[in-house]
Each structure stands twice: as structure tokens, then as C-alpha cells.
N, C-alpha and C positions, 0 to 999 in steps of 0.2 A: 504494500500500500504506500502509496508515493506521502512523504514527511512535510512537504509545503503545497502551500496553493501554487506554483509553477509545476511540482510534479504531475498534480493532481490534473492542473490545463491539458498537460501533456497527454495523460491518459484518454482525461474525455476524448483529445482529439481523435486519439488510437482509433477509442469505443464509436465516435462519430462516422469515421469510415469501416469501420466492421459493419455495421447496421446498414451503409449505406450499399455495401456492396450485397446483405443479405435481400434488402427490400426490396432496392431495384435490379438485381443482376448486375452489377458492375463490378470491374477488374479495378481494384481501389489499388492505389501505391501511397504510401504513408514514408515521410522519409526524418529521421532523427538526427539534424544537423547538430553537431557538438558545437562547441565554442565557436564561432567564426572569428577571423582576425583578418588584418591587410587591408590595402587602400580601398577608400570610400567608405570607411567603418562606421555608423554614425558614432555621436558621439555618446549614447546612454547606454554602451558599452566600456568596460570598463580600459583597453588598451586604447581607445581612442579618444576618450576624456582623457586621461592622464599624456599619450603625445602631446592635445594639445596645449595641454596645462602647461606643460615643458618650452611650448614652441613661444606659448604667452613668454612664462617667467622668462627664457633667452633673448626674446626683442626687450622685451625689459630690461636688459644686462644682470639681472639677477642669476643665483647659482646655490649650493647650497642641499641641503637636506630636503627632502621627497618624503611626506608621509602616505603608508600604503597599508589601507585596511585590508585585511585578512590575507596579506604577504605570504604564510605560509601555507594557504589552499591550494591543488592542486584543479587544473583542468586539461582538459583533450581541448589543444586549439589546431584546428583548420583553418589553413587561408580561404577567403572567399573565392580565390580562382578552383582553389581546387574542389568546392562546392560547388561551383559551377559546372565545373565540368563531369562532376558525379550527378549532376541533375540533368545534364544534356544526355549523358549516358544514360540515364535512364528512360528519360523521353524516348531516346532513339531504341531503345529495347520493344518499345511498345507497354501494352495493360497487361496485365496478368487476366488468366483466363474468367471468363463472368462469372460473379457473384461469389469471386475468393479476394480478398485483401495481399498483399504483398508489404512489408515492414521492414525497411534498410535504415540502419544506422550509417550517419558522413564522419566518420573518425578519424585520426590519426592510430588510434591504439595506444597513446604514448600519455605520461602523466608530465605536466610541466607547473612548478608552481608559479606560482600567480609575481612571486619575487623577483625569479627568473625574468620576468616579461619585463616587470618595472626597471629590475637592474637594465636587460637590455636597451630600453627607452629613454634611460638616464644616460648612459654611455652613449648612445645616437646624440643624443642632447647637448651632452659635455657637462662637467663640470659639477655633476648630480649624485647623489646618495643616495639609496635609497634608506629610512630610517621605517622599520618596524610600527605599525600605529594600532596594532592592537586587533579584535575579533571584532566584526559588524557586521550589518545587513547585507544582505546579499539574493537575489529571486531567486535562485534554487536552495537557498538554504542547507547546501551540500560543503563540506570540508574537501572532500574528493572525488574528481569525475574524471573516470576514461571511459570509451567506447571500444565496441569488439564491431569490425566492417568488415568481417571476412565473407556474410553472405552478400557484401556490393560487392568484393572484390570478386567471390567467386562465378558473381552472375555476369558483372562487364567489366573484370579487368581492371577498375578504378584500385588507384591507390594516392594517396596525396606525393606531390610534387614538391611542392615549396613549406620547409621549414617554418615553423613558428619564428627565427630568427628572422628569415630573408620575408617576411609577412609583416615586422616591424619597422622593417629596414623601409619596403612600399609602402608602409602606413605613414614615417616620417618624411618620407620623399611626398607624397600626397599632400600632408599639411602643409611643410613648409613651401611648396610652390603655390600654395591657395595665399598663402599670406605674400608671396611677391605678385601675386596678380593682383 
């Protein structure tokens, strides 16, 4: 039984498409993107408020210590291309047969914690720390999340391309060319 109301969205979604594919006959595909990262992030995620928190305080010439709630959580981050591309892949597979659902996890498989990102955000940035700021809120209300994609990978082949790293490195190239335009 899913521990927050974000697990809990999740589920109905699930149950939304079970039902829909019982009712009407339809080949339903449900798909469980993990973390998404990389350029065009909005920003009420959390690597993409904090870039541009960063890109702020550097026009500012400011520097210094970086506080980062729940620093030590882990997540399965996917870059958005490579979400992408496991959703193209999918489309191009076609529906699964009527009146069966179909359920893919978009993972990486890998646990990265949430520090990790900050620290690398801060080093893109320069001159940045990250300093510890304690447990807080958070929408899945999870301490740690990895995903298993081995039935995407087994059914098209999909595996992720681009690193959590090289997904920050585009996230900061993103912003700070929005701020010289």
C-alpha cells in the first residue's frame, strides 16, 4: 500500500487504466517515469530549482554554502532525452493486445543520492558547498527510490544513454544560456 498521497496518485493511475482496458477493450500502456533530470527541467523539481538558484547567486557574485534538504535520499534519475526516447519506443511498439494493460517502468536501475546531484550542481557553478540542511518534505515521501526497466529493456531494447552527471551538465548549459538571452 503506497505511504503518501503521491504513491497513492500513482496507483489510482495504474487502477484507472486496468479498468479502462477491462471496460472498453483497450491495449492500455501505463508507463512509470522515475526521476526525470536534464535540460528544460521545470523548475518544481528539485535539480532544476537548485541550478537555478546557483545561476541566480553567481550573477550575483555571490558563493559560499548551498543548503540541501534531504541531501542524503536516494533517487533513480533519468535524463528527459532518455525518457523520450523510451516513450517513442514505445509508441513505435504499438498497444498491447485489447483489453490487457501493459506496465513499464523508465529507470536507470541505479540509486544516486540527492547530494550527489547538489554537489555536482555546485561544482558546475563554482565556488559552492554543499552544506547538509536536514530531513523535509518531499511528494513521494520516500528516503529511497530505484526502479527495475528490465521489462522496457526486454521488450524494445531501451536502456538510458546519458548519465545523471552529463543530464546536469544540459541542465546548466540550459539555464545559463536562458539568462544570456
Amino acid at each position: 500500500m503506497p505511504s503518501s498521497f503521491f504513491g497513492a496518485s500513482k496507483l489510482a493511475q495504474t487502477q484507472v487504466g486496468l479498468a479502462a482496458a477491462a471496460e472498453w477493450g483497450l491495449g492500455v500502456v501505463v508507463v512509470r517515469p522515475f526521476n526525470v533530470i536534464g535540460p528544460g527541467l521545470p523548475r518544481h523539481y528539485f535539480a532544476a530549482s537548485l541550478a537555478q538558484r546557483l545561476v541566480e547567486l553567481r550573477a550575483a557574485g555571490a558563493s559560499g554554502d548551498v543548503p540541501v534538504v534531504n541531501a542524503e535520499a536516494t533517487r533513480d534519475f533519468v535524463d528527459v532525452r532518455d525518457m523520450a526516447g523510451a516513450l517513442l519506443g514505445l509508441m513505435a511498439r504499438g498497444e498491447p493486445p485489447a483489453a490487457t494493460m501493459a506496465l513499464y517502468n523508465i529507470a536507470s536501475g541505479h540509486e544516486t543520492p540527492v547530494r550527489a546531484v547538489a554537489e555536482k550542481l555546485c561544482a558546475l557553478a563554482g565556488d559552492f558547498k554543499v552544506v547538509d540542511a536536514g530531513a523535509g518534505g518531499s511528494r513521494s515521501c520516500m528516503q529511497r527510490s530505484c526502479g527495475d526497466a528490465t521489462k522496457l529493456r526486454q521488450s524494445i531494447g531501451w536502456k538510458p544513454r546519458i548519465s545523471w552527471e552529463q543530464s546536469m551538465e544540459g541542465l546548466r548549459r540550459s539555464l545559463v544560456g536562458r539568462e544570456k538571452a
